[in-house]
N, C-alpha and C positions, 0 to 999 in steps of 0.2 A: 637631189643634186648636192654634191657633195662643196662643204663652206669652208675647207678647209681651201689656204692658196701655199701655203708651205708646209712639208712636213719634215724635219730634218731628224734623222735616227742614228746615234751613236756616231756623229762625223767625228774623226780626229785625224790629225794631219803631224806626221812624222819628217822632221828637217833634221840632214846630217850636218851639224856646224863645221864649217869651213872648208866643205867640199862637196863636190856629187857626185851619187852613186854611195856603194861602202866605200868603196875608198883603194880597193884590190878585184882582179880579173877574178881570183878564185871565189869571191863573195860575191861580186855580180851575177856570174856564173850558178851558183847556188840560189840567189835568190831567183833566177828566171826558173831554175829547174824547180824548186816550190812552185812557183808561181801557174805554170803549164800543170801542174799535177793537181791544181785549185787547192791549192794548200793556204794555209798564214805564210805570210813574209818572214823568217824566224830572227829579221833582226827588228822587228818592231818589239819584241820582248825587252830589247835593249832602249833605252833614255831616262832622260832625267823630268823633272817639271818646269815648264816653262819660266823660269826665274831669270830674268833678264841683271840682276843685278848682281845676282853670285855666279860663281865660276862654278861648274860641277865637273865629275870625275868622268861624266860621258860622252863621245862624240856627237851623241844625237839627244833632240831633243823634242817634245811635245808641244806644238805650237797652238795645238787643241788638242784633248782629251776627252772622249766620248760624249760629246753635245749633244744634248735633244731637245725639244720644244716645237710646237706647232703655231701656225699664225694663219688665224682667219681671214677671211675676207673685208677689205675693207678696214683693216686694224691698224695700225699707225705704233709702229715697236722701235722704243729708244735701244739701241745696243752700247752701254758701257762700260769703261771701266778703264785702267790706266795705261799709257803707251808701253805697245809687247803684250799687251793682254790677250790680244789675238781676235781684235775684230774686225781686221781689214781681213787676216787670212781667210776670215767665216766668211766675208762676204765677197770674197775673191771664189771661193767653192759654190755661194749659192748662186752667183754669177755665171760660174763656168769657166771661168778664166783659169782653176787650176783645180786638180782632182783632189778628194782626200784620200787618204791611206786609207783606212777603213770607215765601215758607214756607208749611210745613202741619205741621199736628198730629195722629196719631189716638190716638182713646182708647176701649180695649175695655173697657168696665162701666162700671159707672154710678160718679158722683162725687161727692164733699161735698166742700168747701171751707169751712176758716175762718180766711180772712186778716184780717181785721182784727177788731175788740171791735163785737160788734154785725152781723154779717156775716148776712144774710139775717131775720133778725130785723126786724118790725115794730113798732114803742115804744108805737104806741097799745094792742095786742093785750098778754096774761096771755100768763107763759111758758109756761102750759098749752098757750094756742090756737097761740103760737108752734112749739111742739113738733108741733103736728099740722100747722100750714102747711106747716114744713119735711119733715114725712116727704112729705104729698105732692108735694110739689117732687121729691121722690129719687122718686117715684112708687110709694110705697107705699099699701098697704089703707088703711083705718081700723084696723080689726080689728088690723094686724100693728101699727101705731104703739100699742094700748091694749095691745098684746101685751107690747113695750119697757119701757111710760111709767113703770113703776114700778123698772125698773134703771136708767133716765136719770133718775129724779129722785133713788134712794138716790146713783148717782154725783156729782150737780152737790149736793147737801149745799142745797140753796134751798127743800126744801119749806115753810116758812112765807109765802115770797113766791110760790108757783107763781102764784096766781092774782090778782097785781099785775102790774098795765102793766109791760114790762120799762124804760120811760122810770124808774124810780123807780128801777132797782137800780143798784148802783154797778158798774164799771169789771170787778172782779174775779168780779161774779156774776152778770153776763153772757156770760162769757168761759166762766166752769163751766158751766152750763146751753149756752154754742154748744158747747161740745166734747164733753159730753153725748150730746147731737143726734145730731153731728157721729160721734161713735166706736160707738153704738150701732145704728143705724139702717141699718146693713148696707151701706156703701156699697163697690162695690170696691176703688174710688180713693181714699185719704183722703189731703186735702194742707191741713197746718198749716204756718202761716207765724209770725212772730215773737210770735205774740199772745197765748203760754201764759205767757209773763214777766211778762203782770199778774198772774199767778193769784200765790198765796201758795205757798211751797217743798214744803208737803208737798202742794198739788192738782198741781203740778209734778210731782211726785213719781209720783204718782198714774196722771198722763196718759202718762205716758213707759212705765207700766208695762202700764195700758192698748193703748198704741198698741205694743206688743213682743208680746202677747196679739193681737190683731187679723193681725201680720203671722206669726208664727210657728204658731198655734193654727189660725187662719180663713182662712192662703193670702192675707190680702188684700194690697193693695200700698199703702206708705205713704209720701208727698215731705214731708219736714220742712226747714222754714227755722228757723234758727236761729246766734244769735251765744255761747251756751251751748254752749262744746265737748266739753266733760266730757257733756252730753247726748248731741250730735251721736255718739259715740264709742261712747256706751255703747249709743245705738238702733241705729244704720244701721249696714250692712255695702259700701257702697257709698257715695262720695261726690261730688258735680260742684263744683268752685272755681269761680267767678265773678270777674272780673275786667274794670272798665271796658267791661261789656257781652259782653265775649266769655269765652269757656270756657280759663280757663288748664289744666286739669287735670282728668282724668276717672279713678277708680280707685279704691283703697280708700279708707276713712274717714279712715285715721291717717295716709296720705299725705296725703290731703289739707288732714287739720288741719295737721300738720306744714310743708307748704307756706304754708297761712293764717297761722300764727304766726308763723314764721319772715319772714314778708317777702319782701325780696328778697335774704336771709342763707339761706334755706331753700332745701335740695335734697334729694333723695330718697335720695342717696346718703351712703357713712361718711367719707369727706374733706372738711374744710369749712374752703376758702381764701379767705382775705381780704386785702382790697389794707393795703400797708403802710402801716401807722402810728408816726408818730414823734411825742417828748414829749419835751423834753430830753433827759436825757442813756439811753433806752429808745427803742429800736426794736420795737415790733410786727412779726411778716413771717407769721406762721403759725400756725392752729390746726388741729387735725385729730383725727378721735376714728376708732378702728376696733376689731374688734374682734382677740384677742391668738393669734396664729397661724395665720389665717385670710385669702383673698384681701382685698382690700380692695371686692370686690366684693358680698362674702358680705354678708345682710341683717345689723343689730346685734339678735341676741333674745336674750331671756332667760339660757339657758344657755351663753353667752361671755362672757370675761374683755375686760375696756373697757380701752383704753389712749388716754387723752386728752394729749395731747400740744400743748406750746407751743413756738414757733420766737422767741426773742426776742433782741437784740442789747444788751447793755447797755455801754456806754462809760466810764460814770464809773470813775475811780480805785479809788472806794470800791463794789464791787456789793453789800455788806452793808444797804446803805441800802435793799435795794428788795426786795419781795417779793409773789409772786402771789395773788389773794386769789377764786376762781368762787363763784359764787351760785347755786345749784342750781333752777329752778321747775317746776311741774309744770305742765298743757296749760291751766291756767285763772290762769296768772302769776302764784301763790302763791309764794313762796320757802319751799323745802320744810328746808334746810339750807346752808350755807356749807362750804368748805374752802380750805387754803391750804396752799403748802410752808415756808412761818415755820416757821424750827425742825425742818423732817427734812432738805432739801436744797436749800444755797444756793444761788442765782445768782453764777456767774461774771463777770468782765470780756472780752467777746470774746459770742459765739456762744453760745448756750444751747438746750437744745432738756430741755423739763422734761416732764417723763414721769409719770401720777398713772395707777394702777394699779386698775382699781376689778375687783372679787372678781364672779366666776360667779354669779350669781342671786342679785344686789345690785338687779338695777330690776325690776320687772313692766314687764308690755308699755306702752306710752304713750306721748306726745308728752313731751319734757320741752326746756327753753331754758335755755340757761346765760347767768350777765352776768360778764362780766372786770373786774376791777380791778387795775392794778398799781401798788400802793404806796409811798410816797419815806418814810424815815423812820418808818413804822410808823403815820402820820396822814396822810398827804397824799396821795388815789388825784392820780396822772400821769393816767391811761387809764382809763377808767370806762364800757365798751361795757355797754350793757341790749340785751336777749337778741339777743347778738351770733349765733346761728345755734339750729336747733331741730333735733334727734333724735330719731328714733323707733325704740322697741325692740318689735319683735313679739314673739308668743307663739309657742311649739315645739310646744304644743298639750301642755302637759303633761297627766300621768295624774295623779291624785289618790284612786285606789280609783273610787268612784262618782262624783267630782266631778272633769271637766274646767274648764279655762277659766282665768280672771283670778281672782289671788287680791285681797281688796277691800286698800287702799293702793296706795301708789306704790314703796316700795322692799321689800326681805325679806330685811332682814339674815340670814344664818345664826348665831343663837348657839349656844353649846358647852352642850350638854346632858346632866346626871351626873347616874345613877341612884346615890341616897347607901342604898338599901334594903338591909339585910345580908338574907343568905341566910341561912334555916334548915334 
């Protein structure tokens, strides 16, 4: 029996900007008469890449570009990457909701979709009647939807409005009630797109825990979109990047956030070189982090000593004057804490290469971005890089007695611990 639940081959999806169709009778016309002969479309040779920020020279554009990837059974897949990246169109095609130009898709078991606030729902219709429309949409009994109807309504918290037009509910309590639906209703496939961020933190809360129960507990398979990475992170074990329609990255979650964050400063790897920077009288040439005795190949986890290291030149007479200052953030650009070497070890005149020591099972696993500041004076950043490159520290799978896993926060200091109890 076959473990695959999607398999998507070469989809790409061809949009003419600011019109449908070519755009004239006589290219219509030509494309159908291709089309009856099972030929190519001959104006998909024509577009641009999906660059939402520049103007290009083309009418048409690529809003994806030859996708492929498979997803098992049971798998839980974060889809990201930046708005226009093209992950609603993906998931608008594995939905059904719209065809691609070229490619094919398949999909084993049945599917629910809730990409947008309102998504299959009728506004004239009680979210009652709505609940029953939708289970038969998934092709379900009666019987088996009045079987649900009372764990999809304790979940969506709306019973006072069940049997009001869903036109009268607000934004938030539609979205409870579709994912409701949506999470109960047994579907194999479940694919959530950006549309839980209306909900309020603790039904957020809620659905993320839900939808970890459905994949983990019930075998099913879950595609989540999402600009929340501290979610992405915590659900999916798998993740696909998007970029300007095409797939920059296929692989774990935390590389993949980590590349997301990072930019174009992010790499997957422990050395992270940057072109040189000059500010008067400081030279930038180098940063680089790895972990302390170890190839430089070796992943950054848990249980190694981090040696962040800076390559800088300083020329003035006076190098007293200048001093390094990182900003610590974690995967949702919190600044979690600051440090500096003001005050343990100065900068030279000449060549510098500053060395900050960070202690063995100091971070949990996670994405984390550092910002650089080097200082004139003690007030004046020269060089002021925001999150000049992003890191990620995995897990060694520690033991914990009964409890594996991530322990909750971002760092774990070791403090010194004295039993002051006299013996009797």
């Amino acid at each position: 029996m076959s473990q695959l639940a999607v398999k998507v081959e070469e989809i790409s999806k061809l949009y003419r900007l600011g019109k449908v169709g070519t755009g004239t009778l006589k290219n219509d016309l030509n494309r159908f008469w291709y089309k009856v002969r099972g030929k190519e479309d001959p104006y998909l040779k024509i577009g641009q890449t999906n660059d939402r920020s520049k103007k290009g020279d083309s009418d048409f554009a690529w809003a994806l570009k030859d996708i492929s990837f498979e997803v098992n059974k049971g798998e839980v897949i974060g889809i990201i990457g930046r708005n226009g990246a093209g992950k609603s169109t993906l998931l608008k095609i594995m939905s059904k909701i719209t065809s691609p130009t070229t490619g094919k898709i398949n999909i084993n078991g049945r599917i629910c979709s809730l990409l947008e606030v309102g998504t299959g729902f009728h506004p004239e219709l009680t979210g009652r009647e709505n609940v029953f429309m939708n289970g038969a949409i998934l092709g379900m009994r009666k019987w088996e939807i009045q079987k649900k109807f009372d764990e999809i309504l304790d979940f969506a918290g709306v019973e006072a409005y069940i049997d009001t037009p869903v036109k009268r509910y607000s934004s938030g309590m539609i979205v409870r009630l579709g994912f409701a639906v949506a999470a109960h209703l047994e579907p194999e496939i479940l694919i959530v797109d950006e549309v839980l961020a209306v909900g309020d933190a603790e039904f957020q809360k809620k659905c993320l825990g839900r939808m970890k129960d459905i994949s983990k507990n019930d075998g099913r398979t879950v595609l989540f979109v999402s600009h929340n990475m501290a979610a992405v992170k915590s659900l999916c074990n798998k993740g696909i990047l998007l970029k300007n329609g095409l797939i920059e990255h296929i692989g774990g979650a935390s590389d993949c956030i980590n590349l997301y964050l990072g930019g174009e400063n992010a790499t997957t790897s422990n050395a992270k070189q940057f072109n040189i920077e000059k500010e008067g009288q400081v030279k930038l040439n180098q940063i680089s982090i790895k972990g302390t005795g170890v190839p430089e190949s070796e992943p950054l986890s848990e249980d190694l000593a981090l040696e962040l290291t800076t390559d800088i030149d300083v020329i003035d007479d006076d190098p007293s004057r200048y001093h390094l200052s990182y900003h610590l953030n974690n995967e949702l650009g919190e600044t979690m804490f600051s440090f500096t070497n003001k005050g343990k070890s100065n900068l030279e005149k000449g060549n510098n290469k500053m060395t900050c020591y960070f202690p063995k099972n100091f971070f949990q696993s996670g994405s984390y971005s550092l910002n650089l500041l080097v200082v004139q004076d003690g007030r004046r950043p020269l060089i002021n890089r925001k999150e000049m490159f992003t890191f990620t520290i995995v897990d060694r799978a520690r033991d914990f007695g009964v409890y594996m896993g991530r322990e909750p926060g971002f760092i774990r200091p070791q403090f010194e611990w004295v039993n002051h109890t006299s013996v009797q």
